[in-house]
FILUM-101810 format. One record per residue (C-alpha): residue number from 1; x, z, y. Coordinates in pm, 1 decimal. Layout:
seq_u_w_v
NUM_X_Z_Y
...
END
This chain:
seq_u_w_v
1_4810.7_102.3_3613.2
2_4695.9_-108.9_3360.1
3_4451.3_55.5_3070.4
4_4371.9_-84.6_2742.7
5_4074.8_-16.2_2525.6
6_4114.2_108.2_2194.0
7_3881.7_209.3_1858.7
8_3924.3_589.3_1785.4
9_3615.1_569.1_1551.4
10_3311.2_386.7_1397.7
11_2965.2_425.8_1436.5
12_2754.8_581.5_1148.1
13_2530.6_259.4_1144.9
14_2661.4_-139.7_1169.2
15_2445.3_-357.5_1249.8
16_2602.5_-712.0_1210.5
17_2516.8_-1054.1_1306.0
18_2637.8_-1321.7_1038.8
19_2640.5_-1593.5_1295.3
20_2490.5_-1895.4_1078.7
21_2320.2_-2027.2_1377.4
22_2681.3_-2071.4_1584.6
23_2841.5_-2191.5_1204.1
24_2630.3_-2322.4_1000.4
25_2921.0_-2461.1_825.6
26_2944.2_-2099.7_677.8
27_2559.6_-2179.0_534.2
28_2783.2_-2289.6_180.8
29_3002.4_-1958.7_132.0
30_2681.2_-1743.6_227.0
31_2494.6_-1934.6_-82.4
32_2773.0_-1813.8_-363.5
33_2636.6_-1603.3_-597.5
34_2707.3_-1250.2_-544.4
35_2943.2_-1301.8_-199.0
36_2775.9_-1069.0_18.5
37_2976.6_-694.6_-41.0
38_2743.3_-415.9_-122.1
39_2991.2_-217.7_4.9
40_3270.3_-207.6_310.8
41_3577.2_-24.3_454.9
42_3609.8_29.0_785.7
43_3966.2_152.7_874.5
44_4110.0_301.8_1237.1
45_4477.8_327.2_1330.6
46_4668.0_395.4_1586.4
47_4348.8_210.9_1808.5
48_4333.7_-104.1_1545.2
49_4055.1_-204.9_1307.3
50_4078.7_-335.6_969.7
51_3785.7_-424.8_677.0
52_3808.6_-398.5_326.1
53_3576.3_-454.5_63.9
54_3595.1_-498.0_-359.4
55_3966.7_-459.2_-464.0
56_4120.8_-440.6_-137.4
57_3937.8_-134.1_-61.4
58_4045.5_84.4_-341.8
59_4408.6_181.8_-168.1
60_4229.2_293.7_127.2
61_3913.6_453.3_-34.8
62_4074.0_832.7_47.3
63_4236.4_736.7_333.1
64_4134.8_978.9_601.2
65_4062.7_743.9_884.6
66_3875.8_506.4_664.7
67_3438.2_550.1_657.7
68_3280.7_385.0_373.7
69_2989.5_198.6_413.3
70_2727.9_48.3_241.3
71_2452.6_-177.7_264.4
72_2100.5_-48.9_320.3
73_1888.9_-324.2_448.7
74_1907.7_-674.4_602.9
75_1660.0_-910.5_794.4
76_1593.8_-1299.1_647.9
77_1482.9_-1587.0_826.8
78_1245.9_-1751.9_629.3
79_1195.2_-2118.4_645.7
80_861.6_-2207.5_475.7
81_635.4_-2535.1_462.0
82_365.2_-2703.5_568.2
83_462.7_-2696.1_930.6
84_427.4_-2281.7_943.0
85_678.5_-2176.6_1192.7
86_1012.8_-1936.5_1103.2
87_950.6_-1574.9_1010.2
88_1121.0_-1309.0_950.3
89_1147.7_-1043.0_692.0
90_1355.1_-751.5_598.3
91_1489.9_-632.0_257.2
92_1528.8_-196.9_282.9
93_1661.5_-45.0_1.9
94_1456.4_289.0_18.5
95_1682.6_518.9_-233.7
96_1897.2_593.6_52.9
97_1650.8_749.1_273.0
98_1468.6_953.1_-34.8
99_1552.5_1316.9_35.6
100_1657.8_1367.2_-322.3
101_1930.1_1159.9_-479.5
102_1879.3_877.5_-704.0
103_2014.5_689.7_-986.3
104_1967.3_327.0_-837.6
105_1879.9_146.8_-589.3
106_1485.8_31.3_-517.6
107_1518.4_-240.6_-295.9
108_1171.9_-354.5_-110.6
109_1063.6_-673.3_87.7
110_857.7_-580.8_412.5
111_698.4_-898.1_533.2
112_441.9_-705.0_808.0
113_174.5_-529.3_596.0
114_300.5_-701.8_247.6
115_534.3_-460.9_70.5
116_692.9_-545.1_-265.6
117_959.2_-391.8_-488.5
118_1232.0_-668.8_-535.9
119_1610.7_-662.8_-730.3
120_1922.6_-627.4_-548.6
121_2022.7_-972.6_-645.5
122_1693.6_-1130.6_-489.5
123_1765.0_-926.6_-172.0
124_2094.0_-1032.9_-153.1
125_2059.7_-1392.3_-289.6
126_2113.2_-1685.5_-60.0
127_2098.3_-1980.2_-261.5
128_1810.1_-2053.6_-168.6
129_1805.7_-2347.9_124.0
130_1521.1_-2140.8_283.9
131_1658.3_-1823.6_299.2
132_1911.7_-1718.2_560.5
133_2057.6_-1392.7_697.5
134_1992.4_-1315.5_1038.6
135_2107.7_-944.6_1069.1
136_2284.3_-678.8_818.7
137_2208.2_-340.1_800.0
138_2516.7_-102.5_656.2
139_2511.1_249.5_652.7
140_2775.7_564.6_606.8
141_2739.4_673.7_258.7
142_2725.7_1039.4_366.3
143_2406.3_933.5_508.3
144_2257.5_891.8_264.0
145_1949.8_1128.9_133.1
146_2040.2_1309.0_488.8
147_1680.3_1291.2_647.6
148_1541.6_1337.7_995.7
149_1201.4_1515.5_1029.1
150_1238.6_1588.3_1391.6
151_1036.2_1272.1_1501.6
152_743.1_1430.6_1319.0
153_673.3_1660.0_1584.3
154_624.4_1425.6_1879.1
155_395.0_1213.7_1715.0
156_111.5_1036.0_2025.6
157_-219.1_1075.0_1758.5
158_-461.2_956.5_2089.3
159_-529.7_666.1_1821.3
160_-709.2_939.4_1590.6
161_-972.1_1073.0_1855.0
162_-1128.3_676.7_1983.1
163_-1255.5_389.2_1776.0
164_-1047.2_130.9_1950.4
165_-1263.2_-170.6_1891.9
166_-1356.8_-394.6_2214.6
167_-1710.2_-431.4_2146.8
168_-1999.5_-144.6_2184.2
169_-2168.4_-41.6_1960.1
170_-2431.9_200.9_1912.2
171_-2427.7_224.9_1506.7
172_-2103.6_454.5_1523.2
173_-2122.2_694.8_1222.0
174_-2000.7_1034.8_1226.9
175_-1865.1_1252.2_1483.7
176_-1512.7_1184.1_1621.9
177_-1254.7_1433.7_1655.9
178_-1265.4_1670.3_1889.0
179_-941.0_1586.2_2186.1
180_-724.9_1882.4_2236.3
181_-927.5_2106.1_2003.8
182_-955.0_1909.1_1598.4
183_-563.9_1883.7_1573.0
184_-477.9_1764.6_1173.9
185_-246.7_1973.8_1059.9
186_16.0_2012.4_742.6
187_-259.6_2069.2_436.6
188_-563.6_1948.0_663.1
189_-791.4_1811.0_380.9
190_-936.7_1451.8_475.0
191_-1183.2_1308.6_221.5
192_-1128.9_881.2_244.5
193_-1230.7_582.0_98.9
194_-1186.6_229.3_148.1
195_-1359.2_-101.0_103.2
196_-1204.6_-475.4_94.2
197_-1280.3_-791.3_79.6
198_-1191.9_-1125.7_-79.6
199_-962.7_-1395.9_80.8
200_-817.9_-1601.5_-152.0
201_-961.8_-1623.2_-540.2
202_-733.0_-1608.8_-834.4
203_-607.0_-1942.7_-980.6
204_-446.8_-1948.8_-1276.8
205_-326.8_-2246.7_-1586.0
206_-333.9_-2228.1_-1960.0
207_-19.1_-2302.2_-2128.9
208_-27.5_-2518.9_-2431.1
209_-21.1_-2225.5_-2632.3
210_-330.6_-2057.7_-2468.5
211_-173.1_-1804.9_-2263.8
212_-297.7_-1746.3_-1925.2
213_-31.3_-1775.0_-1634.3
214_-174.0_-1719.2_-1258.6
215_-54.5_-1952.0_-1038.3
216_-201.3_-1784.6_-695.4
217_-288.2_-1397.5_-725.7
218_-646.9_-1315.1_-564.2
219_-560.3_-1177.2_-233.0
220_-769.1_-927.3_-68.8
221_-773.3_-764.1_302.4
222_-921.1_-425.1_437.7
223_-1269.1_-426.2_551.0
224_-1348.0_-83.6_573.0
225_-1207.7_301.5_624.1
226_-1349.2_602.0_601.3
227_-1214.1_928.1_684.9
228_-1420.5_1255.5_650.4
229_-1313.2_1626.1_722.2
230_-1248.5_1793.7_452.3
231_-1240.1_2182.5_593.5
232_-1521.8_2320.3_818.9
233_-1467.1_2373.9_1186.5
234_-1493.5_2384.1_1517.9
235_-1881.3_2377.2_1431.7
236_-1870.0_2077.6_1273.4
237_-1939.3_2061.6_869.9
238_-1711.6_1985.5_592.4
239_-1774.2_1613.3_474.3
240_-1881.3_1470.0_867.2
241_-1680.7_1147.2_927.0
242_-1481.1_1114.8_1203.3
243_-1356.6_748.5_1141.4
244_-1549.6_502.6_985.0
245_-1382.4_152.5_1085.5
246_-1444.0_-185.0_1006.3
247_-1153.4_-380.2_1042.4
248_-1126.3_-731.8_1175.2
249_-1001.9_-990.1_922.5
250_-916.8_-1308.9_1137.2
251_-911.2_-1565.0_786.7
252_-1207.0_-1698.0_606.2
253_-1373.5_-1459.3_352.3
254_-1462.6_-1588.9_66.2
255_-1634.8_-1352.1_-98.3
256_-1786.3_-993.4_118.6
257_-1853.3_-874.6_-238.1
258_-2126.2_-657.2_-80.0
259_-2258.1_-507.8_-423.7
260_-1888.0_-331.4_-424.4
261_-1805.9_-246.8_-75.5
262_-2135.8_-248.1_123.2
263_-1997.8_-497.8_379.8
264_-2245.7_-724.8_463.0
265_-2099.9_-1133.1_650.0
266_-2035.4_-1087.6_1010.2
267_-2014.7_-716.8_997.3
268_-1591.7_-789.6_1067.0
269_-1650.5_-1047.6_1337.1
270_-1590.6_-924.1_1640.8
271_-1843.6_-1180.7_1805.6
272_-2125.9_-1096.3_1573.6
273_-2060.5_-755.3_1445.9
274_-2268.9_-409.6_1526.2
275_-1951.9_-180.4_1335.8
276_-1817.0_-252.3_1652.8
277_-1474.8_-340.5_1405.6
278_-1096.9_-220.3_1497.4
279_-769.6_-458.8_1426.4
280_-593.2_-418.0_1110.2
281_-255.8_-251.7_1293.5
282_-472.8_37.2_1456.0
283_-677.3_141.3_1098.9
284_-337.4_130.2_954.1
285_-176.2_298.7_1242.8
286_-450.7_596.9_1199.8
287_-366.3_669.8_802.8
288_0.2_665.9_888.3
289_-80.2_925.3_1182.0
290_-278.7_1116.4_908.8
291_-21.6_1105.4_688.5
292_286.1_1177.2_865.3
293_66.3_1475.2_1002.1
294_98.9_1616.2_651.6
295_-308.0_1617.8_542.9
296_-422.2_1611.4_223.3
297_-626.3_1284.6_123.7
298_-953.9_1345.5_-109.2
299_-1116.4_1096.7_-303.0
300_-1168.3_921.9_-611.7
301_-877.3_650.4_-780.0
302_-630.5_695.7_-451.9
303_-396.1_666.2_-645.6
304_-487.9_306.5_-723.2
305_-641.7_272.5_-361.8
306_-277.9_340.4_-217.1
307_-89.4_128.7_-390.1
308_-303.0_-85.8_-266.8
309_-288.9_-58.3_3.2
310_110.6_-56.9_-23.3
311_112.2_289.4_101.8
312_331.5_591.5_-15.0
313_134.0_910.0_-15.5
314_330.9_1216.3_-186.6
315_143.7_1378.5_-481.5
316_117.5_1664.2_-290.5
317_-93.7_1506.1_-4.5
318_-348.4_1373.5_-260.8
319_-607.4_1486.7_-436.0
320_-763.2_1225.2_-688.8
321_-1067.5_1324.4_-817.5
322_-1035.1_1041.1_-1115.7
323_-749.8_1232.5_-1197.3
324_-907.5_1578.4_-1206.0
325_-1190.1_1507.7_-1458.5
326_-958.5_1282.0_-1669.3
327_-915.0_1324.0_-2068.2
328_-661.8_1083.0_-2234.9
329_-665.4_712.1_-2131.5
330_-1004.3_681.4_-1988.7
331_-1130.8_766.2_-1662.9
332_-1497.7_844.8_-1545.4
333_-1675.2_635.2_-1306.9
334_-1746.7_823.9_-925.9
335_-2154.7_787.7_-1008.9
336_-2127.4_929.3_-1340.6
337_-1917.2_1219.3_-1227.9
338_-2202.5_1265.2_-956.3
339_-2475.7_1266.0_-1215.0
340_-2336.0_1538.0_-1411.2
341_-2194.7_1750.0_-1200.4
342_-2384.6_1728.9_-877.2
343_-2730.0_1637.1_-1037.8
344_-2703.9_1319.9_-778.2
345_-2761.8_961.4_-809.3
346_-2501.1_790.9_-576.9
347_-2428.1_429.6_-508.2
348_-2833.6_310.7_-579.7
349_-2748.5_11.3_-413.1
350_-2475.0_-177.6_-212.8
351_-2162.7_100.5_-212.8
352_-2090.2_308.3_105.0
353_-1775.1_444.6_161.7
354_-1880.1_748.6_376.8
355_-2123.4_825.3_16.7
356_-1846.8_812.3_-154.9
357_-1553.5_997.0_62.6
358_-1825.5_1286.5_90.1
359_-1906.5_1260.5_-316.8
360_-1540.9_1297.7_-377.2
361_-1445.7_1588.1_-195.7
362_-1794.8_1758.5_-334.6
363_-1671.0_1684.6_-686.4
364_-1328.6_1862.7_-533.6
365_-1473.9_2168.5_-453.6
366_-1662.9_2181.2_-785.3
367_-1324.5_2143.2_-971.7
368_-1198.7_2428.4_-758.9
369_-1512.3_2687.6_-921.3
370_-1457.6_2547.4_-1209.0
371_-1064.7_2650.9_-1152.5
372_-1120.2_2968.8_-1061.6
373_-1371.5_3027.1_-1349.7
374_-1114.8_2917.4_-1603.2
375_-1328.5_2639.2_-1747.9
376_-1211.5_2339.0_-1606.3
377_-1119.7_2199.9_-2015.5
378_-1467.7_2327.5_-2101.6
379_-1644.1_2140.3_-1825.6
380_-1403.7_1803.0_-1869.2
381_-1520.2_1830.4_-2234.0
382_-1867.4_1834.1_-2119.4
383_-1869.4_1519.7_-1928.4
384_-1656.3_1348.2_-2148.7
385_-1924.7_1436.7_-2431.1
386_-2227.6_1286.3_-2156.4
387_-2049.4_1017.1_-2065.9
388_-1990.2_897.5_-2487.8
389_-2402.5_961.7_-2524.9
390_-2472.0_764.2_-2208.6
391_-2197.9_476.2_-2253.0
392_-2008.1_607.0_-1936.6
393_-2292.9_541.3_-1707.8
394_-2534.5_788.6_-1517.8
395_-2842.8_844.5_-1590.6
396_-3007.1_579.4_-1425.1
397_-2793.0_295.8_-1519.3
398_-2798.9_386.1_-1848.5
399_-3201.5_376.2_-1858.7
400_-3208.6_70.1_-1709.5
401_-2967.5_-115.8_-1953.0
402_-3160.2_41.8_-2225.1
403_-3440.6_-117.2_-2116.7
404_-3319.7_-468.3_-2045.0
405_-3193.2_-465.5_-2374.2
406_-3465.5_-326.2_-2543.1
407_-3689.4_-644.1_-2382.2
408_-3400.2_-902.4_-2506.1
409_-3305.4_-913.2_-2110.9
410_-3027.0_-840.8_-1907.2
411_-2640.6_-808.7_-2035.8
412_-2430.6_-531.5_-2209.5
413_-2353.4_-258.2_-1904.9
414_-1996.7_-295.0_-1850.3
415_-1776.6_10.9_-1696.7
416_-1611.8_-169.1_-1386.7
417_-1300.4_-133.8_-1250.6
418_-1118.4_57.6_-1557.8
419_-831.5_-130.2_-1537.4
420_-769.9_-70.3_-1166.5
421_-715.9_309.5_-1202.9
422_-965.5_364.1_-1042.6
423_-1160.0_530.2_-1287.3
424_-1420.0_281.9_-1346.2
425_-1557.5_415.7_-1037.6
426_-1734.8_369.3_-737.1
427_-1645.1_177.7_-423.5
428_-1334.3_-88.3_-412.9
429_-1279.3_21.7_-780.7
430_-1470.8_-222.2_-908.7
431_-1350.5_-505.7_-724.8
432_-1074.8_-471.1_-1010.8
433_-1328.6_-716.0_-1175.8
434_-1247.8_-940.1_-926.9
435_-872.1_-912.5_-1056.4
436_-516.0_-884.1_-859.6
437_-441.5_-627.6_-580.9
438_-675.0_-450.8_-351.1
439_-458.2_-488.8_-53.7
440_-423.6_-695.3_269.8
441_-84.7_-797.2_154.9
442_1.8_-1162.9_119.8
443_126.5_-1234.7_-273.3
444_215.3_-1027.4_-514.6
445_-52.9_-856.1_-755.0
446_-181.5_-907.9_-1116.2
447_-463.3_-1000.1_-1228.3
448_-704.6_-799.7_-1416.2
449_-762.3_-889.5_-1818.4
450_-545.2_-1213.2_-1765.2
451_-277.5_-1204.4_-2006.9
452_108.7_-1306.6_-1966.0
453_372.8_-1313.9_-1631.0
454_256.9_-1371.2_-1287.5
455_420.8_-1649.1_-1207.5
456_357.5_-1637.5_-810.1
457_386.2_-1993.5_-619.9
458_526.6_-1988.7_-239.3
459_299.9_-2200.2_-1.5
460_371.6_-2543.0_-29.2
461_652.5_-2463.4_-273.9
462_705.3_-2519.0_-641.1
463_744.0_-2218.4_-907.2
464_1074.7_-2023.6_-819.4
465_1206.7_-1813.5_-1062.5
466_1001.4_-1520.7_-1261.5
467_943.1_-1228.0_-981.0
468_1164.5_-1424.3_-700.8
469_1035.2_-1591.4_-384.1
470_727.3_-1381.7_-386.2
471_597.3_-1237.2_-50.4
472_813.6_-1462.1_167.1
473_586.8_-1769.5_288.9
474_289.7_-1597.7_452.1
475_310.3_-1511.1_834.7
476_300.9_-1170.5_967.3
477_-97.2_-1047.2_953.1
478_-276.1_-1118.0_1342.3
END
């Protein structure tokens, strides 16, 4: 008896192979402007297949055996130069998988830890010579904004209760969790803060007319995390760290900037190091266990230290104490906030993020009496009134500028870090002095009181167009 196979329906994700490395004839068609369809028809008869797309799609649009589909995401071979191998990276447009609908789409470039928002047309742009399409992504469009949670419940968080570093060490701070008996749960408060280093300095040219155009953002990677519990229990006391990782940054540093982040050279080299330091993948692996556990991060500017960090954290999981104590534009400095509300004197000398993580969730619970008193305005009106008399700086720092410049020494006391949302305060904020992103991404970024576009330049590349070709000529992070 003789069978034949035949196609009673689609799938409810394509994933397609566009074949340039068996044609690359079909290299010239791919690089037209606008060719590749945003959207497709997939129609099933009587065990036969047809595709439709733009005008040819519209008869069939209702027809009942026809699924619309359209694209969500696609992976690029990336060809760059000086003699760096291929890469790849993918283009997601995340709209489709927010659980509420949206207006447009918000295309992003993933190139390993570097995340960037990007246009359609630069996702879907081939004109480049360096650029080619490897594998398409296209989805049902009653997919979309349909979301899975399940996978949230078999999460492996072994990662959370070890250090995971190679090397010994016996200068370990904290206490870690607790196997089988700390579990974080949805609303498990976890006061964090992080520290980073420089890798790459800002460069920048002045135009004839004297504006200021960077030519290579300062790039910056993750030195240090700290994670403290925010709730008592289990014996152990609110504010005890239970991760405090250094993270190993393979590239040169070229700049620890210890004043701002307390990391001292060698403390991320594995061969020299006593922080007995962790890879970059496993302290990123343990925030994204954190967060997809559904705790609540405390500190102060995380909403700067986030972006950062190119990770999404819901409003609801955060808890910004720069935020909190805010009035209009400006935003108070970590130290100051300490000084007036906690009677403390914090960050004396090189920063420490575990000082810092525990200073923020203290200010936390002080906002929460003040809350419950009804005189949270009252007390935001206070500071705000301190911080005018003392030129935003506590106490100390404020005496000790007075008295350089009452001798004719010493500079103006500047409030650091304003412009990185940060609040002027404490820890990585003021690296915002330094300019650009505080992130171990590769591109992308701003730079801090440089005026004009970013204009970014791939490696070994000339200027592409404003916003385009940046993120794609850096190798996946070690």
């Amino acid at each position: 008896m003789a069978s034949r196979r035949i196609i009673s329906s689609t799938a409810n994700v394509l994933m397609i192979n566009p074949g340039l490395d068996k044609s690359p004839k079909s290299r010239s068609t791919w690089a037209s402007r606008d060719w590749l369809p945003r959207e497709v028809g997939v129609t099933t008869e009587n065990g036969n297949l047809m595709c439709s797309e733009g005008d040819h799609l519209r008869p069939f649009r209702n027809y009942r055996g026809t699924a619309i589909y359209e694209l969500v995401g696609l992976v690029v071979d990336v060809k760059s130069a000086e003699r760096q191998k291929h890469h790849l990276i993918s283009f997601i447009d995340v709209a489709v998988s927010r659980e509420e609908p949206q207006q447009q789409s918000q295309w992003q470039l993933f190139n390993d830890f570097m995340v960037g928002p990007v246009s359609q047309r630069e996702a879907v742009n081939f004109e480049a010579p360096w650029k080619a399409p490897v594998l398409l992504a296209y989805q049902r469009v009653e997919g979309r904004h349909n979301i899975d949670h399940t996978w949230k419940k078999h999460l492996h968080i072994s990662s959370l209760y070890y250090n995971g570093s190679m090397n010994y060490s016996p200068h370990l701070s904290g206490i870690p969790l607790k196997p089988n008996i700390e579990i974080p749960l949805p609303g498990t408060h976890v006061a964090i803060d992080a520290e980073f280093v420089v890798l790459q300095r800002e460069t920048f040219d002045i135009t004839a007319d004297g504006e200021r155009k960077t030519t290579r953002p300062v790039r910056q990677g993750l030195g240090r995390l700290s994670c403290l519990r925010g709730d008592s229990a289990n014996g152990v006391d609110e504010g005890t760290a239970f991760i405090d990782d250094y993270v190993t940054i393979h590239e040169p540093i070229v700049d620890y900037v210890t004043q701002f982040s307390g990391i001292e050279p060698g403390d991320l080299d594995p061969a020299r190091s006593q922080k007995a330091p962790i890879s970059l993948k496993l302290a990123y692996k343990k925030l994204w266990l954190l967060l997809n556990l559904g705790c609540v991060f405390v500190g102060h500017g995380l909403t700067s230290d986030f972006r950062h960090a190119n990770m999404f954290v819901p409003d609801a999981q955060s808890v910004d104490t720069s935020l909190l104590f805010k009035k209009g534009e400006r935003t108070l400095k970590l130290s100051l906030l300490a000084d007036f509300f906690l009677k403390e004197d914090i960050q004396t000398g090189n920063h420490d993020s575990i000082e810092d993580a525990r200073t923020a969730l203290r200010l936390w619970r002080r906002y929460q009496e003040f809350e419950a008193g009804g005189v949270v305005r009252e007390r935001v009106e206070e500071v705000y009134r301190y911080g005018r008399k003392h030129q935003y700086m506590p106490a100390r720092e404020y005496g000790a500028s007075g008295s350089s410049r009452s001798t004719g020494t010493g500079t103006t006391a500047t409030t650091y870090g304003t412009s990185s949302g940060r609040g002027g305060g404490g820890s990585s904020a003021d690296l915002g002095l330094l300019g650009g992103r505080m992130t171990p991404e590769i591109g992308g970024g701003s730079s801090v009181g440089g005026s004009g576009p970013v204009t970014p330049q791939g490696r070994g590349r000339g200027r592409e167009r404003d916003g385009e070709g940046v993120g794609y000529f850096e190798s996946p992070l070690r």
